[in-house]
C-alpha positions as CSV (number, residue, x, y, z in Angstrom):
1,X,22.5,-31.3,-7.8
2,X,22.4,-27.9,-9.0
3,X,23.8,-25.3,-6.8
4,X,22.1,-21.9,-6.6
5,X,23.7,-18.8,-6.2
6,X,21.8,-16.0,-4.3
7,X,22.9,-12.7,-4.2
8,X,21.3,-9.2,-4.2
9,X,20.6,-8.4,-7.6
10,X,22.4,-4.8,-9.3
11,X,21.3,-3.1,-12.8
12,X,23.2,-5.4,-14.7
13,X,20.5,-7.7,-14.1
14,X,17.3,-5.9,-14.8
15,X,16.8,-7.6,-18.3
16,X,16.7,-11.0,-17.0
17,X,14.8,-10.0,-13.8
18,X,12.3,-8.7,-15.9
19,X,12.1,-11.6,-18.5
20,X,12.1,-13.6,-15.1
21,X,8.8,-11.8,-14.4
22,X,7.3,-12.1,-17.8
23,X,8.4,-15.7,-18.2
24,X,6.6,-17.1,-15.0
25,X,5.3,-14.6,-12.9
26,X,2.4,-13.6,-15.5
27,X,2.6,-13.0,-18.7
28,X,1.8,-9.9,-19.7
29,X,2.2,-8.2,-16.5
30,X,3.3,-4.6,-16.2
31,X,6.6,-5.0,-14.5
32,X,7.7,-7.4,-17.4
33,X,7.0,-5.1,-20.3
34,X,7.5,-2.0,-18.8
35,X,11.1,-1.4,-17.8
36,X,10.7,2.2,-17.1
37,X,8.4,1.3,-14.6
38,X,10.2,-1.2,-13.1
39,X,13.0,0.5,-12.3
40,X,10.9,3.6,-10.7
41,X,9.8,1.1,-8.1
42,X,13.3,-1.1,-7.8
43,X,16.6,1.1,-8.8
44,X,18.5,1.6,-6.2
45,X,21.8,3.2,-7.5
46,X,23.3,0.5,-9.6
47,X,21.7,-1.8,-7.4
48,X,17.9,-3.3,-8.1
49,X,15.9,-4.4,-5.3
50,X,15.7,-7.4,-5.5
51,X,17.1,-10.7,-4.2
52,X,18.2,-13.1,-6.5
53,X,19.0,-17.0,-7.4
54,X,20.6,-18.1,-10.5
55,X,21.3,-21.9,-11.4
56,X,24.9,-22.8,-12.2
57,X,24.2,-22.2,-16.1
58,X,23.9,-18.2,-14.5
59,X,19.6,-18.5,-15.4
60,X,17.6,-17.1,-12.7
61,X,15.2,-19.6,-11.1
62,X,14.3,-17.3,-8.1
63,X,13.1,-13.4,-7.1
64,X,12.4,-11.8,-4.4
65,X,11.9,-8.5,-4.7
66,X,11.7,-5.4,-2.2
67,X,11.0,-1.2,-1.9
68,X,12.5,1.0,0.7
69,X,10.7,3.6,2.5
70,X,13.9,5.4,3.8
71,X,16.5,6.6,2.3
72,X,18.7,5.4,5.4
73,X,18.4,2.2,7.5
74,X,15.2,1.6,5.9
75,X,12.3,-0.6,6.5
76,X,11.4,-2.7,3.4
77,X,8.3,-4.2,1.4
78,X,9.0,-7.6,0.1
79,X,7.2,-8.2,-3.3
80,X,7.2,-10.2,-6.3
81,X,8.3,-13.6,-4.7
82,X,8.5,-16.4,-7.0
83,X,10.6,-19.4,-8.0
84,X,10.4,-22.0,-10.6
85,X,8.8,-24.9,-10.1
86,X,10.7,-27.3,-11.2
87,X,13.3,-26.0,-9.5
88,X,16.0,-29.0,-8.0
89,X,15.5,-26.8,-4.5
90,X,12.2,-26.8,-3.1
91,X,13.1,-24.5,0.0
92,X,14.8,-22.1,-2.6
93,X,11.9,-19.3,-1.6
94,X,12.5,-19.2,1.9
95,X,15.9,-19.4,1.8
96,X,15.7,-15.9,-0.8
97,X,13.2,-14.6,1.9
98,X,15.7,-15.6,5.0
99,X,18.6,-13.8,3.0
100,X,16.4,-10.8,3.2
101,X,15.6,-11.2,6.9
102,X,19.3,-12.1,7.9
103,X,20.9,-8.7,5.9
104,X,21.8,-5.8,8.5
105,X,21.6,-3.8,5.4
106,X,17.8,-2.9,6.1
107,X,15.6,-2.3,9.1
108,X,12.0,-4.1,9.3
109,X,10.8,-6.7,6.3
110,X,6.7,-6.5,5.6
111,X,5.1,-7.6,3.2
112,X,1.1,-6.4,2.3
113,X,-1.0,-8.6,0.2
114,X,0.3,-12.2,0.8
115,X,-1.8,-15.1,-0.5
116,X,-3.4,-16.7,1.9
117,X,-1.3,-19.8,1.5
118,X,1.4,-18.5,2.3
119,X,0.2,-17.8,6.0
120,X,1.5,-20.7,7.6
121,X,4.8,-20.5,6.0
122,X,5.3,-17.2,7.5
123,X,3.8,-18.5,11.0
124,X,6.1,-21.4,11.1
125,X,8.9,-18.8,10.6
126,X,7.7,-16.8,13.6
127,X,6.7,-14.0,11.6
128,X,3.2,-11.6,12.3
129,X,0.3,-12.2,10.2
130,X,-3.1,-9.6,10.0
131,X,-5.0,-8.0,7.4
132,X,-5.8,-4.2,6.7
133,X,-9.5,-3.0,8.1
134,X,-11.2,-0.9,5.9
135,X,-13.3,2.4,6.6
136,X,-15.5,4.4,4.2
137,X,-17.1,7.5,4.1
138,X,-20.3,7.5,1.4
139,X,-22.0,10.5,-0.3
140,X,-25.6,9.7,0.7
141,X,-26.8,12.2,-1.9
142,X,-26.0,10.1,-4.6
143,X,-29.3,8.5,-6.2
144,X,-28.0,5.6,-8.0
145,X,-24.6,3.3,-6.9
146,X,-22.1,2.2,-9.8
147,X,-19.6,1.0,-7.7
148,X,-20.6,-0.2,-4.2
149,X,-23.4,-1.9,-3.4
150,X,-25.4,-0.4,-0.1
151,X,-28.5,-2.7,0.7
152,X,-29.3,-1.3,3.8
153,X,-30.2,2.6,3.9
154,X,-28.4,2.6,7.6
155,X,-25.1,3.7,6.2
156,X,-26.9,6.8,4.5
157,X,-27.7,8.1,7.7
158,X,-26.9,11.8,8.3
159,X,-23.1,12.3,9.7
160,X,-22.7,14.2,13.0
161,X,-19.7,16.2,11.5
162,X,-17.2,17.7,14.5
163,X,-16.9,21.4,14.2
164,X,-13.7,22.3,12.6
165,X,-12.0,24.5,15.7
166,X,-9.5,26.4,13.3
167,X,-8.7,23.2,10.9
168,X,-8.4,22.8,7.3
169,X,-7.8,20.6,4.6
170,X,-5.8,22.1,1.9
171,X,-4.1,20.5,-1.5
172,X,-0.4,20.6,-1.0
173,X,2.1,21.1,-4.2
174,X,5.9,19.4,-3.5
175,X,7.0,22.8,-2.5
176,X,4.6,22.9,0.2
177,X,5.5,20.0,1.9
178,X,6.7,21.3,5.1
179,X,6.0,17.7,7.4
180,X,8.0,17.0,10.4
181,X,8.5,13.3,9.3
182,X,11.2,12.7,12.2
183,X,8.4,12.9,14.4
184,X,7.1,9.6,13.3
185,X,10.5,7.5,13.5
186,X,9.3,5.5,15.6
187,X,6.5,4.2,13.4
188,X,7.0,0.8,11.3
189,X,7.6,1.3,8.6
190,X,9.0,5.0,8.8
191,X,9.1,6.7,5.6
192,X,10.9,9.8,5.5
193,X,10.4,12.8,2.9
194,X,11.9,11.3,0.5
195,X,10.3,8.3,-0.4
196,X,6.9,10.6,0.2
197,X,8.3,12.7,-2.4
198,X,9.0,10.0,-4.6
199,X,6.3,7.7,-4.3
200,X,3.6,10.8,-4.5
201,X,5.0,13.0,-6.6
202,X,6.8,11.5,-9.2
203,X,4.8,8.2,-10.2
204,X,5.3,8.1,-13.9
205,X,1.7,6.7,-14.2
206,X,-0.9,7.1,-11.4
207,X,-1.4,11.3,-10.1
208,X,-2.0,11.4,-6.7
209,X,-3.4,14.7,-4.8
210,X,-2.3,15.4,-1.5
211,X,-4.0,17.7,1.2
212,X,-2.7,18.5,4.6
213,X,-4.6,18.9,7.3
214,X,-3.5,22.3,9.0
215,X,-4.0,24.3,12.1
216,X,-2.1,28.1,13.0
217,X,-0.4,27.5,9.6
218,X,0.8,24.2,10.6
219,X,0.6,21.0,8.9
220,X,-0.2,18.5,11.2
221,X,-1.0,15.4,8.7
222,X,-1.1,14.5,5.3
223,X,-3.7,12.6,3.3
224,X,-2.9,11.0,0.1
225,X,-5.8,9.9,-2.2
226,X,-6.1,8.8,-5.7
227,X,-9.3,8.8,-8.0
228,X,-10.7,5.6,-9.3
229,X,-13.2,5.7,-12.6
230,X,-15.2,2.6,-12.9
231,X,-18.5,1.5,-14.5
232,X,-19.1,5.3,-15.1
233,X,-18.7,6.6,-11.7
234,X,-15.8,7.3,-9.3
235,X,-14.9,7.0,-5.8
236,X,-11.7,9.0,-3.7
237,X,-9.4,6.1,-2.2
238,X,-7.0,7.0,0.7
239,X,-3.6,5.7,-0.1
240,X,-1.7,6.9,3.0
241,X,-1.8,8.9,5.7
242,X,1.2,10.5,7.5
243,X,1.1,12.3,11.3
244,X,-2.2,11.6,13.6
245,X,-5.5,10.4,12.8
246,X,-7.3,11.7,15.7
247,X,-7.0,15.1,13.2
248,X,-9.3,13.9,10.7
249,X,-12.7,14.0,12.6
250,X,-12.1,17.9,12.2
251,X,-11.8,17.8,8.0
252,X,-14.5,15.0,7.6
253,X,-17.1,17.9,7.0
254,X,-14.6,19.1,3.8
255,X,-14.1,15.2,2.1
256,X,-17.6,15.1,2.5
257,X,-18.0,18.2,0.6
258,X,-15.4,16.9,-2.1
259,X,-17.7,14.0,-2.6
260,X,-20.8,15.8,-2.6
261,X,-19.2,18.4,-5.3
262,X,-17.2,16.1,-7.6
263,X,-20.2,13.1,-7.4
264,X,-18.1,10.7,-5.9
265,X,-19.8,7.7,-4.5
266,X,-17.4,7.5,-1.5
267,X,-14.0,7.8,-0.3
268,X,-12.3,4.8,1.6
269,X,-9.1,4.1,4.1
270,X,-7.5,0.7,3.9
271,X,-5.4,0.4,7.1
272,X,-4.0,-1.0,9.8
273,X,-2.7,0.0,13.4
274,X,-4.8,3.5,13.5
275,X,-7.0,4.2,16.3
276,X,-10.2,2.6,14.4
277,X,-12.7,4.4,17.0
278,X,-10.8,7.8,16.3
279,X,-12.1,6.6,12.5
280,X,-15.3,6.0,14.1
281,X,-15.5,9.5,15.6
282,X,-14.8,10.8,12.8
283,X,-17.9,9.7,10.6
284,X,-16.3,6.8,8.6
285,X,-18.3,3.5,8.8
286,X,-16.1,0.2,9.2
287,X,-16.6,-2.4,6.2
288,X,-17.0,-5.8,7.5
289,X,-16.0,-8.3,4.6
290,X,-18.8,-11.1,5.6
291,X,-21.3,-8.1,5.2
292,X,-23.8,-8.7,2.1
293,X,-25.4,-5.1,2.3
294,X,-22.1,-2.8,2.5
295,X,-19.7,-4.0,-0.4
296,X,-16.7,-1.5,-1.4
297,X,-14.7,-3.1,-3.9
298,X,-11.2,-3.1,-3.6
299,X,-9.9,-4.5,-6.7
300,X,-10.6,-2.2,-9.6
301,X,-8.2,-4.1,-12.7
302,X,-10.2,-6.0,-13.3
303,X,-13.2,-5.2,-11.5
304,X,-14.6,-7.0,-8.7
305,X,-17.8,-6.5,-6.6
306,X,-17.0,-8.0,-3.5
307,X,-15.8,-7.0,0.1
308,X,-11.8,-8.0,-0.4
309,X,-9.1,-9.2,2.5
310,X,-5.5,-7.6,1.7
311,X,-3.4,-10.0,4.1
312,X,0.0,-8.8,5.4
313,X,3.0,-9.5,7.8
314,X,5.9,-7.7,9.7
315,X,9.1,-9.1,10.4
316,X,8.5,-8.0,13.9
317,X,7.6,-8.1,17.6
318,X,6.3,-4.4,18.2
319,X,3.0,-4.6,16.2
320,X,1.7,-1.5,18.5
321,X,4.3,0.1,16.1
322,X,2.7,-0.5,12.9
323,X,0.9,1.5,10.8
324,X,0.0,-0.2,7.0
325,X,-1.4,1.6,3.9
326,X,-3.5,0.7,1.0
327,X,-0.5,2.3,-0.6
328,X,2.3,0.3,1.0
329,X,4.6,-2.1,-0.7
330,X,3.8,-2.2,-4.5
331,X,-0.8,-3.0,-3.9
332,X,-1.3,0.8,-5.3
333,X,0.5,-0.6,-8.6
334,X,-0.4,-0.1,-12.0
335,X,-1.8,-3.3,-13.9
């Protein structure tokens, strides 16, 4: 019997991670061609995040990868999980996902965008299993629809906007990021500035635009959002959200305006554990997947027009805790 070796993986193994993930995760994927990229989202020092298995000939048969979101006792996203097939060990992927669970080098293991196959497994290992809700807000002035599909003229109906009472939205640059992150510790996962600054600011691909939402000079929130081109239109994604929603019923009036200026067909938020009525309140309608005459795609690469479940989990038991984003993990990832 062959015996595996599992280990967390430094740089010295980046080449054969990443043939790993060109060999038999997909061929062609980003992440196995694009080492630049790959070690944006996985360096670590002169460690790479990711947990590893190699045979007793020293070839990898196993990964499991994973991105911090703290710089200090941080939560983790698992990603890119994958063994071979005809590997001799046919537990070999949870026993690289329990070496993950059982390190006290890391906080809280999630995981956004799981298969839905892979449910069970993580049941039967006592681990939480949901899915993110998604909200929109649509620009009912546009006349024709490119990229969703609204059947029913009930979601163009007029939005009561909430006054504003002394709030703005206003587009950040690094320098004005002045957040009180610490605030939100107790949030799963927490990110601090850091990772923000990272993840936001210096993606070597994607340009995100950040606006705060800000009151006596204050920045009370931030909104991250990222525009999407397709089929000769564009839409205005939310890809996180930091500090309160119950803020954003007071700036709904300015996205709106953002779509109604730029022609965007709508902007959407991808989420899970925010107040949803607060979302509600604040003029966004809630897609419901089984609905035929409200579709807003979620998959872009390659495009798909259909209402789309991203499944996730968290290694824990204080779900009231949790707060998800479309952004979270590696699902806001170039293709």
């Amino acid at each position: 019997m062959i015996k595996n070796s599992i280990k967390f993986a430094n740089i010295n193994d980046t080449d054969d991670i990443i043939k790993f993930i060109s060999n038999y995760w997909k061929k062609n994927h980003i992440l196995g061609k694009n080492k630049e990229l790959f070690l944006y989202y996985y360096q670590d020092k002169n460690r790479v995040n990711f947990v590893i298995s190699r045979d007793e000939l020293g070839k990898i048969n196993g990964i499991l990868g994973f991105i911090k979101s703290a710089s200090v006792n941080s939560d983790i996203w698992a990603a890119m999980w994958k063994t071979i097939e005809n590997n001799s060990t046919p537990m070999l992927g949870v026993e690289l996902l329990e070496y993950l669970r059982s390190s006290n080098e890391y906080n809280i293991l999630l995981s956004s965008g799981i298969t839905d196959k892979t449910i069970g497994i993580y049941k039967y290992l006592g681990i939480y299993t949901d899915y993110l809700r998604q909200f929109v807000l649509i620009n009912d002035r546009m006349k024709n629809y490119k990229i969703a599909k609204i059947s029913d003229k009930k979601y163009l109906n007029k939005i009561q906007f909430t006054k504003s009472n002394g709030y703005v939205l206003k587009v950040l640059t690094r320098d004005e990021i002045v957040f009180n992150f610490e605030k939100h510790k107790g949030q799963i996962p927490y990110k601090d500035k850091g990772y923000f600054i990272k993840r936001y600011f210096k993606h070597p691909v994607y340009k995100y635009k950040i606006y705060g939402i800000i009151k006596n000079n204050k920045t009370l929130s931030l909104v991250v959002v990222r525009l999407i081109s397709e089929n000769g239109s564009k839409i205005l994604r939310v890809i996180d959200f930091f500090g309160h929603e119950k803020y954003l019923q007071f700036i709904t009036h300015d996205l709106y305006k953002i779509l109604v200026k730029s022609k965007l067909e709508y902007i959407d938020f991808m989420c899970f554990g925010f107040d949803y009525e607060l979302l509600l309140k604040a003029g966004f309608y809630k897609v419901d997947l089984n609905n035929p005459n409200l579709i807003i795609p979620n998959y872009f690469f390659p495009f798909a027009m259909k209402n789309t479940k991203i499944n996730f989990y968290v290694d824990s038991c204080s779900i009231d805790s949790v707060r998800i984003c479309k952004g979270d993990g590696d699902q806001d990832r170039p293709q």
